[in-house]
LOLO-376545 format. One line per field, with one value per atom (N, C-alpha, C): residue in three letters; chain; atom name; x, y, z. Coordinates in steps of 0.05 Angstrom, whole numbers, plus 5000, padded with zeros to 4 digits. Example, Ala and Ser with C-alpha at 12.3 -4.5 7.8 and 13.67 -1.06 7.14 Angstrom:
2
resn: [ALA:ALA:ALA:SER:SER:SER] $
chain: [A:A:A:A:A:A] $
name: [N:CA:C:N:CA:C] $
px: [5264:5246:5264:5257:5273:5258] $
py: [4886:4910:4934:4955:4979:5001] $
pz: [5156:5156:5156:5142:5143:5157] $
END
This chain:
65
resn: [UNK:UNK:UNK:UNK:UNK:UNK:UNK:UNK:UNK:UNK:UNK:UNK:UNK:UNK:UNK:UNK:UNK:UNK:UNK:UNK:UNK:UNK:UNK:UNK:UNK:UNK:UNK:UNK:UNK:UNK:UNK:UNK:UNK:UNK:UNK:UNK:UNK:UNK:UNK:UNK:UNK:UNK:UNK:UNK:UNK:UNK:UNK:UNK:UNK:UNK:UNK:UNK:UNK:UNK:UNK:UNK:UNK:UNK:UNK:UNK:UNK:UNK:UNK:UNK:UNK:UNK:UNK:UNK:UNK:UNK:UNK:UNK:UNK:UNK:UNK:UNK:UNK:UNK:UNK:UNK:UNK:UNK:UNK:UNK:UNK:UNK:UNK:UNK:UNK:UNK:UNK:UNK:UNK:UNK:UNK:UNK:UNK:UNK:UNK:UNK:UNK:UNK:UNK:UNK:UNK:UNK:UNK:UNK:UNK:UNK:UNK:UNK:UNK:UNK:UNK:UNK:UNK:UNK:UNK:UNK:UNK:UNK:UNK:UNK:UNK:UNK:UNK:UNK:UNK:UNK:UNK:UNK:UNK:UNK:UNK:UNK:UNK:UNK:UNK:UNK:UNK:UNK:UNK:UNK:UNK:UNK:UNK:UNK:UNK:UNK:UNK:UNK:UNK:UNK:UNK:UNK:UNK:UNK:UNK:UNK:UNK:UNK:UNK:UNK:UNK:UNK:UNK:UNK:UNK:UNK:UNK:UNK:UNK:UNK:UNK:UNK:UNK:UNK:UNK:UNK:UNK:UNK:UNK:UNK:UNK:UNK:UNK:UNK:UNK:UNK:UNK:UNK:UNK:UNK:UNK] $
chain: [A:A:A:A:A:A:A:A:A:A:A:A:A:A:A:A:A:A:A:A:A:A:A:A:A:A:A:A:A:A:A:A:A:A:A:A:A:A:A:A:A:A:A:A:A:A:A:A:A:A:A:A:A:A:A:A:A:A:A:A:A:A:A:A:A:A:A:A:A:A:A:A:A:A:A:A:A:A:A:A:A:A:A:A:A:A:A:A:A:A:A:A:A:A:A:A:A:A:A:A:A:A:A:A:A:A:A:A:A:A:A:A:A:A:A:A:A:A:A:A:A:A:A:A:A:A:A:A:A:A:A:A:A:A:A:A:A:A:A:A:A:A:A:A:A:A:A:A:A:A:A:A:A:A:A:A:A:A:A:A:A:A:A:A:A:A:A:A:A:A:A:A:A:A:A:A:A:A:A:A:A:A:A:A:A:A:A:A:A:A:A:A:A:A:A] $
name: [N:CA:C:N:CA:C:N:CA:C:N:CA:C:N:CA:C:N:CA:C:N:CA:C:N:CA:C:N:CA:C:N:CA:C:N:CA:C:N:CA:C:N:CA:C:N:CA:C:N:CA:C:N:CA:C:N:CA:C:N:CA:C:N:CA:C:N:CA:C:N:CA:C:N:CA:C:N:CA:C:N:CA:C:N:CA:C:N:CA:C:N:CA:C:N:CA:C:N:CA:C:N:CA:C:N:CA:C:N:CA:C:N:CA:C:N:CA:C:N:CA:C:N:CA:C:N:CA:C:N:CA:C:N:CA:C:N:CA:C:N:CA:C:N:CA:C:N:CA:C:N:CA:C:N:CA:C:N:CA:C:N:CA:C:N:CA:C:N:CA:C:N:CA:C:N:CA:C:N:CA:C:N:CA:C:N:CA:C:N:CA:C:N:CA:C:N:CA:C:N:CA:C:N:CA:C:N:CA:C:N:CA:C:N:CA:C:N:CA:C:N:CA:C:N:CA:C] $
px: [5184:5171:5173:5152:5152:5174:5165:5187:5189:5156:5162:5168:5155:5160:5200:5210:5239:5247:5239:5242:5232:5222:5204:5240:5248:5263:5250:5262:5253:5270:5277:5280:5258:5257:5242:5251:5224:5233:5245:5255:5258:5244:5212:5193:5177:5187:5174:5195:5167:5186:5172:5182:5183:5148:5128:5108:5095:5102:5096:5117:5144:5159:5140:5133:5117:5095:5077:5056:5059:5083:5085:5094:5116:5118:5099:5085:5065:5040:5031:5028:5033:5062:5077:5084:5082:5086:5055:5024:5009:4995:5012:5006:5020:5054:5058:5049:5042:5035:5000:4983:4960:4939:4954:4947:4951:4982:5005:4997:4999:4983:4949:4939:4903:4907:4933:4930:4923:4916:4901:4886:4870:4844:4827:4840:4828:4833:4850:4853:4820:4828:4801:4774:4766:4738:4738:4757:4744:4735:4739:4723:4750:4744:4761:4754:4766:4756:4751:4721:4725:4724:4729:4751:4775:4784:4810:4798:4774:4764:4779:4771:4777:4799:4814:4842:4852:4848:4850:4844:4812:4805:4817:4821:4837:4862:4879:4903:4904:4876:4868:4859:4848:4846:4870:4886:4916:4926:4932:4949:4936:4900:4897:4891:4897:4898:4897] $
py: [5164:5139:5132:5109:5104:5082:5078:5054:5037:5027:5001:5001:5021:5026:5024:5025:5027:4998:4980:4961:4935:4952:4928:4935:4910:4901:4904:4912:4906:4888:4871:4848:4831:4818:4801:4774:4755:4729:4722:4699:4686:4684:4670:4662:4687:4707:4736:4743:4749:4756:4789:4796:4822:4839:4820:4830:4840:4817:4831:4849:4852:4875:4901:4905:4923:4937:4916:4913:4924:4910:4926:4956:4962:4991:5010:5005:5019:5029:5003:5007:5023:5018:5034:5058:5077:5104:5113:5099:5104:5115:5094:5092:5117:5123:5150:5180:5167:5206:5199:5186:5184:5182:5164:5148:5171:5167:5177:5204:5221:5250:5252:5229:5234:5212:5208:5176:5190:5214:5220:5219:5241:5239:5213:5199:5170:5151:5166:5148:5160:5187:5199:5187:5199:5183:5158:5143:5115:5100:5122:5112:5106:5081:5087:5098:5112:5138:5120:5119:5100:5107:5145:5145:5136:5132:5103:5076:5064:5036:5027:5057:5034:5032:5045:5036:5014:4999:4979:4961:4962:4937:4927:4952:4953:4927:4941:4928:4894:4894:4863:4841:4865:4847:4836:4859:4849:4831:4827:4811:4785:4787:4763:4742:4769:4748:4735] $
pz: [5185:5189:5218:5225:5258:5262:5290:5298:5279:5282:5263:5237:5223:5194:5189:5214:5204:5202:5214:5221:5197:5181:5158:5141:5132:5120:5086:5069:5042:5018:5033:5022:5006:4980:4977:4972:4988:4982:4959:4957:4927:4902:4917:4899:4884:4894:4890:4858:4834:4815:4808:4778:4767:4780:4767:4776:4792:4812:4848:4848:4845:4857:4844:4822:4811:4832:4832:4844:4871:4893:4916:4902:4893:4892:4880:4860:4863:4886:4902:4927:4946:4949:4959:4961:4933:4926:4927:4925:4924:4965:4979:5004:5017:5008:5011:5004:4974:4972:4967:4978:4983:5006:5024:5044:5067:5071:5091:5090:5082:5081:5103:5095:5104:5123:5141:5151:5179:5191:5221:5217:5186:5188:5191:5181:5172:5211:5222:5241:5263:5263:5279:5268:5249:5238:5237:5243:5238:5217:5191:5175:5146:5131:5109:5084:5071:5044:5026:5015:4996:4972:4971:4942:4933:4956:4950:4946:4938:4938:4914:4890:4860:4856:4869:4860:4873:4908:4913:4898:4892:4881:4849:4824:4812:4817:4835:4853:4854:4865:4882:4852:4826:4802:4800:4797:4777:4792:4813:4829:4832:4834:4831:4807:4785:4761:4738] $
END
């Protein structure tokens, strides 16, 4: 991981309960063995894969609701 990535604390607030912790780690393990692998290609093209779309948006349902 980079500088900063060492630096993110994983602590969660208070108000933060079972579901979000879910929610980020899934994220999380999705961003590593998904993301993090294709994360030059993605930096050179410029472009973001939007065979990763449905799973964000998926993501952006549950959390919002």
């Amino acid at each position: 991981m980079g500088f900063l990535g060492d630096l993110v604390l994983d602590v969660d607030p208070p108000f933060v309960g079972g579901e979000h912790r879910l929610l980020r780690k899934s994220v999380r393990e999705f961003a590593e063995k998904t993301v993090r692998p294709r994360a030059r290609e993605i930096d050179v093209g410029n472009q973001y894969p939007r065979d990763l779309l449905p799973v964000l948006a998926g993501w952006w349902r549950q959390a919002s609701g």
